[in-house]
NULUM-825251 format. One record per atom (N, C-alpha, C): chain; atom name; x, y, z. Coordinates in pm, whole numbers. Each point is the difference from the previous one (the first is absolute). Layout:
residues N
PT   ch   at     east    north       up
PT    A   CA        X        Y        Z
...
end
This chain:
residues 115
PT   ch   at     east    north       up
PT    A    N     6587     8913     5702
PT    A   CA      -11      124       77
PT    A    C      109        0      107
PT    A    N       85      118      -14
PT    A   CA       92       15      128
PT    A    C      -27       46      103
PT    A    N       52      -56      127
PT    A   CA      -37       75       91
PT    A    C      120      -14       67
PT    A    N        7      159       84
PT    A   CA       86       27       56
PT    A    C      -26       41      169
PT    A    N      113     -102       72
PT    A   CA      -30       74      147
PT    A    C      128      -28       65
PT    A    N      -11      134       61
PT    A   CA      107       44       87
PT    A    C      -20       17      114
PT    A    N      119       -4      100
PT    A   CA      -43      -53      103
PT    A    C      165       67       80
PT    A    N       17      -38      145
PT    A   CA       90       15       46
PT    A    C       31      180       78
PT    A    N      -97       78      -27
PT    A   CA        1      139       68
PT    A    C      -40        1      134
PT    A    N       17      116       35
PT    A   CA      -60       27      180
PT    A    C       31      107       49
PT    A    N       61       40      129
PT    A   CA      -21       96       63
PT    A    C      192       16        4
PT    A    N       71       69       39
PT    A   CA      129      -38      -16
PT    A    C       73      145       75
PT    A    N       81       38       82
PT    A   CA       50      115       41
PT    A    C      116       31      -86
PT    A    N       43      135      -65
PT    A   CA       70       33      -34
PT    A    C      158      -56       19
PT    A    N       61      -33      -96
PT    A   CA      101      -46        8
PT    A    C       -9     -175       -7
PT    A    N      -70      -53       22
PT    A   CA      -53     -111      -40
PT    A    C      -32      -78     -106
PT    A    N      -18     -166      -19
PT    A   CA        1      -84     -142
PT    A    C     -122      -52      -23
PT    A    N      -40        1     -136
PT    A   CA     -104      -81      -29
PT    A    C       55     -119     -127
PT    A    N      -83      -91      -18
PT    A   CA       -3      -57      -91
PT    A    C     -130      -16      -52
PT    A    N      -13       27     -144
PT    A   CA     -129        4     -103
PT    A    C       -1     -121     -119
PT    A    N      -95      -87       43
PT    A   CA       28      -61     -113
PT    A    C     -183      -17      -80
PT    A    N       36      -58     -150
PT    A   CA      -69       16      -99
PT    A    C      -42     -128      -51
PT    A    N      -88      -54      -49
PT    A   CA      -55      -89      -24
PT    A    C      -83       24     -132
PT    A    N       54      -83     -132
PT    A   CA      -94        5     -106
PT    A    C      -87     -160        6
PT    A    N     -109       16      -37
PT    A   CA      -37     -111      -29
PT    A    C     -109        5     -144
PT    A    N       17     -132      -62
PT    A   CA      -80       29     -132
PT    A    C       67       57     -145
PT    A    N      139        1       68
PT    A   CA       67       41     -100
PT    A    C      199       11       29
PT    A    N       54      -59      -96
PT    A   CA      124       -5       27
PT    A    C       69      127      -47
PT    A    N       58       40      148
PT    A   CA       47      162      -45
PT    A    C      115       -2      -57
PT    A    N       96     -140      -44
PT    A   CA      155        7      -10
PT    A    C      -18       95     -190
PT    A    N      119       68        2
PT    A   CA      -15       76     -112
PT    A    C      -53       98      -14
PT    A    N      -74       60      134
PT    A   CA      -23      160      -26
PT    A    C       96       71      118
PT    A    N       -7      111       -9
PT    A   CA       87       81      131
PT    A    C      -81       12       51
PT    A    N      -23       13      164
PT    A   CA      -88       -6      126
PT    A    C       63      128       50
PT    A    N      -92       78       96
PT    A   CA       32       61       43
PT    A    C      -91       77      132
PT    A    N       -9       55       55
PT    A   CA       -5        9      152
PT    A    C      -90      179      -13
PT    A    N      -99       24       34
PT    A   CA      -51       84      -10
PT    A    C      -49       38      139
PT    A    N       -6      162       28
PT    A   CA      -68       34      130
PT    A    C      -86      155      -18
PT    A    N      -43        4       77
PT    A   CA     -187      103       21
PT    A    C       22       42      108
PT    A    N       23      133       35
PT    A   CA        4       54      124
PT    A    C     -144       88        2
PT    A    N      -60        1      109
PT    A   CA     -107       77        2
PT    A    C        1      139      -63
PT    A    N     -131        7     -107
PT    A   CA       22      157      -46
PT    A    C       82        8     -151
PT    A    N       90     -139      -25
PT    A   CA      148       11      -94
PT    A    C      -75     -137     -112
PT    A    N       58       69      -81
PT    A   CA      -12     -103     -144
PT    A    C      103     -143       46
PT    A    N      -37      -88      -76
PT    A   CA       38     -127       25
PT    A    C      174       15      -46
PT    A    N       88      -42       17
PT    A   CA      166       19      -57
PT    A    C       39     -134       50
PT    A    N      103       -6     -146
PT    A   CA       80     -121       11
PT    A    C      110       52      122
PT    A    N       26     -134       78
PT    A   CA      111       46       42
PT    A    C      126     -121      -32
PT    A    N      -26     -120      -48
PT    A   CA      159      -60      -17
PT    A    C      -63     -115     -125
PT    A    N       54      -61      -53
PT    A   CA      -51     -112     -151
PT    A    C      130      -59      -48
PT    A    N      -51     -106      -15
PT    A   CA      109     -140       -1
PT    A    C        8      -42     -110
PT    A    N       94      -45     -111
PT    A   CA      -55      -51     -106
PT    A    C       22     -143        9
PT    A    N        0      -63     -108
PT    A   CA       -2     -177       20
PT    A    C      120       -7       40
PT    A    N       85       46      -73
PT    A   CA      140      -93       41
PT    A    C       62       88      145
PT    A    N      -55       66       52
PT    A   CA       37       75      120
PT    A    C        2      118       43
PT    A    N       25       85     -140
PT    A   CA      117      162       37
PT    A    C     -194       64       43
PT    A    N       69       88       77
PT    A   CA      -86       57       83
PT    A    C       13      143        2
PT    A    N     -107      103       25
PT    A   CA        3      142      -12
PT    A    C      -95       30       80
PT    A    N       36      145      106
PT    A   CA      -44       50      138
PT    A    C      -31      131      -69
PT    A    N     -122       41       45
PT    A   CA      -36      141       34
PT    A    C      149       42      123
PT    A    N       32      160      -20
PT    A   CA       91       21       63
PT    A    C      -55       23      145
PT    A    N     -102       -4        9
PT    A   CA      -71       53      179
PT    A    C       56     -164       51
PT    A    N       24      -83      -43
PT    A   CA       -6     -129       71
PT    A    C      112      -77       -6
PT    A    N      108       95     -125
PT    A   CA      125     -108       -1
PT    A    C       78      -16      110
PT    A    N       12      -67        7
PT    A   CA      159      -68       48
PT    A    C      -78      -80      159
PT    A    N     -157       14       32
PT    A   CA      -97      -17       54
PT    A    C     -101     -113       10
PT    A    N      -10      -10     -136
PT    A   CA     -117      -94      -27
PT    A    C      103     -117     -102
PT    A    N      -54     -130        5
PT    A   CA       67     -112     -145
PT    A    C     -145      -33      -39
PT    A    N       26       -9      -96
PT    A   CA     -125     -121      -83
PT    A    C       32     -111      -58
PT    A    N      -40     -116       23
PT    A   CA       87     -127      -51
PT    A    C     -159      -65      -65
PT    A    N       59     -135      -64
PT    A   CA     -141      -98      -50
PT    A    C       31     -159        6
PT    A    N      -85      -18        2
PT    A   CA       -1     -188       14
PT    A    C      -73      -15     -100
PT    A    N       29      -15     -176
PT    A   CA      -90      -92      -70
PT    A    C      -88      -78       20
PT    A    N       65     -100       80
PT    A   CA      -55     -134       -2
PT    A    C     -114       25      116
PT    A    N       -5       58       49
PT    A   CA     -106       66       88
PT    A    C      -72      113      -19
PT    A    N      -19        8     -116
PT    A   CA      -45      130      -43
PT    A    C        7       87      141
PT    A    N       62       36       -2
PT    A   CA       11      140      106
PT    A    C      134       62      -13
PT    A    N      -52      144       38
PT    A   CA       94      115       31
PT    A    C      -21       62      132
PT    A    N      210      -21       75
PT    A   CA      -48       87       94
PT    A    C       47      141       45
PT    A    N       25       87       90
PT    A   CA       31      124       33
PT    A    C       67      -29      150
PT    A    N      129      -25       16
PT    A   CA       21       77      127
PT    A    C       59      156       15
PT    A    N      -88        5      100
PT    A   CA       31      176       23
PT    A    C       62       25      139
PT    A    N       87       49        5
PT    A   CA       93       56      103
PT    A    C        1      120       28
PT    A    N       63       44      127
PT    A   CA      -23      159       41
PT    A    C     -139       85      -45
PT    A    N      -81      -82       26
PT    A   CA     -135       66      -25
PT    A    C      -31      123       54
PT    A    N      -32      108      -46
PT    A   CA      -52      103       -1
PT    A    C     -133       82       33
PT    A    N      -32       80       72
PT    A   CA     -134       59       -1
PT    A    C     -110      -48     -107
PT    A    N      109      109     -115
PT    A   CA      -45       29     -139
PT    A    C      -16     -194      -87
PT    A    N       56      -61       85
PT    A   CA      -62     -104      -99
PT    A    C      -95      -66      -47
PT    A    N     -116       89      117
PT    A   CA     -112      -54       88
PT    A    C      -80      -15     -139
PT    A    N      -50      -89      -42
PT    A   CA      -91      -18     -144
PT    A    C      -56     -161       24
PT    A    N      -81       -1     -131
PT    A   CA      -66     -147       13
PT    A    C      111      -46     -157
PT    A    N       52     -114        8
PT    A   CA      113      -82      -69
PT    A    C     -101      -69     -129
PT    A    N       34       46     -100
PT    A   CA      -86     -123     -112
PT    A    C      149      -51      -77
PT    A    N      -35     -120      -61
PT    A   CA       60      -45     -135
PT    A    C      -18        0      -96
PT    A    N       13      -23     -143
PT    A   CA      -21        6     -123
PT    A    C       74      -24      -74
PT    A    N       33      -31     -160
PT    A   CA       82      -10      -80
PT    A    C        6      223      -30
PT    A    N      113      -33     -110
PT    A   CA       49      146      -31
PT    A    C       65       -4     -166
PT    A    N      -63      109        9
PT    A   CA       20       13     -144
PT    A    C     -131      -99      -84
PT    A    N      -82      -46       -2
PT    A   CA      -51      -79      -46
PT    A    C     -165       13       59
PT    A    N      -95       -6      -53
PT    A   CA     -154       23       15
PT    A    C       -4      -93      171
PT    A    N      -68       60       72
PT    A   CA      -15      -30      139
PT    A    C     -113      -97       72
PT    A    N       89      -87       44
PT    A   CA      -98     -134       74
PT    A    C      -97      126       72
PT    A    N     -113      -96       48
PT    A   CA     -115       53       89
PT    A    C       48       37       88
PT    A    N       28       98      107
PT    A   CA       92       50      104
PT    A    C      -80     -103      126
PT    A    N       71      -52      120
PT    A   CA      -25      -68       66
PT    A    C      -38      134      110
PT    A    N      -13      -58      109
PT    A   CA      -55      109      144
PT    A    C       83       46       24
PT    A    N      130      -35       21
PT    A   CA      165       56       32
PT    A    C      -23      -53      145
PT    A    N      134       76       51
PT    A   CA        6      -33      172
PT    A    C       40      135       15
PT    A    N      -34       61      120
PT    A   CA        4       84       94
PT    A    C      130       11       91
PT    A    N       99      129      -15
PT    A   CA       43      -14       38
PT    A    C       67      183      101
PT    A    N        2      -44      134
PT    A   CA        8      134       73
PT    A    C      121       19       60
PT    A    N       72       92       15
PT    A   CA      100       24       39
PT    A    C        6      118      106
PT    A    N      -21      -56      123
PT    A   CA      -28      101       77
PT    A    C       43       -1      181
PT    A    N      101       62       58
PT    A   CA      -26      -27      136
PT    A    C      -76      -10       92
end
């Protein structure tokens, strides 16, 4: 059984950095693409960036040039730094694989963007 938890959100003023990171356990994620999902109140869940094994990476356009997503195999984890944070970024952060039938979704982390 996988479980997933994320961690690393908070309160953050506009224009400001976070770092998100991801934690699989129960299961070795090397070999699927990971990817970075967010829930804004009211809004369907959306990918916003996904990594594949060997690296190459792809951004929702609300977040490029903004957000990276990187991974540590050997640590099963994936993480998210996000830069120039935004109002609108204000959502709770999950992980998951992509493209592929979906681990149990973990709690996510919370994350606000607000003066």
């Amino acid at each position: 059984q996988v479980q997933l938890v994320e961690s690393g959100g908070g309160l953050v003023q506009p224009g400001g950095s976070l770092r998100l990171s991801c934690a699989a356990s129960g299961s070795i994620f090397r070999g699927y693409i990971m990817g970075w999902y967010r829930q804004a109140p009211g809004k369907e869940r959306e990918l916003v960036a996904r990594i594949a094994n060997g690296g190459m990476t792809t951004y929702a356009d609300s977040v490029k040039g903004r957000f990276a997503i990187s991974r540590d195999n050997a640590k099963n984890t994936v993480y998210l730094q996000m830069n120039s944070l935004k109002p609108e970024d204000t959502a709770v952060y999950y992980c998951n694989k992509v493209f592929s039938s979906k681990w149990t979704w973990g709690q996510g982390t919370q994350v606000i963007v607000s003066s």
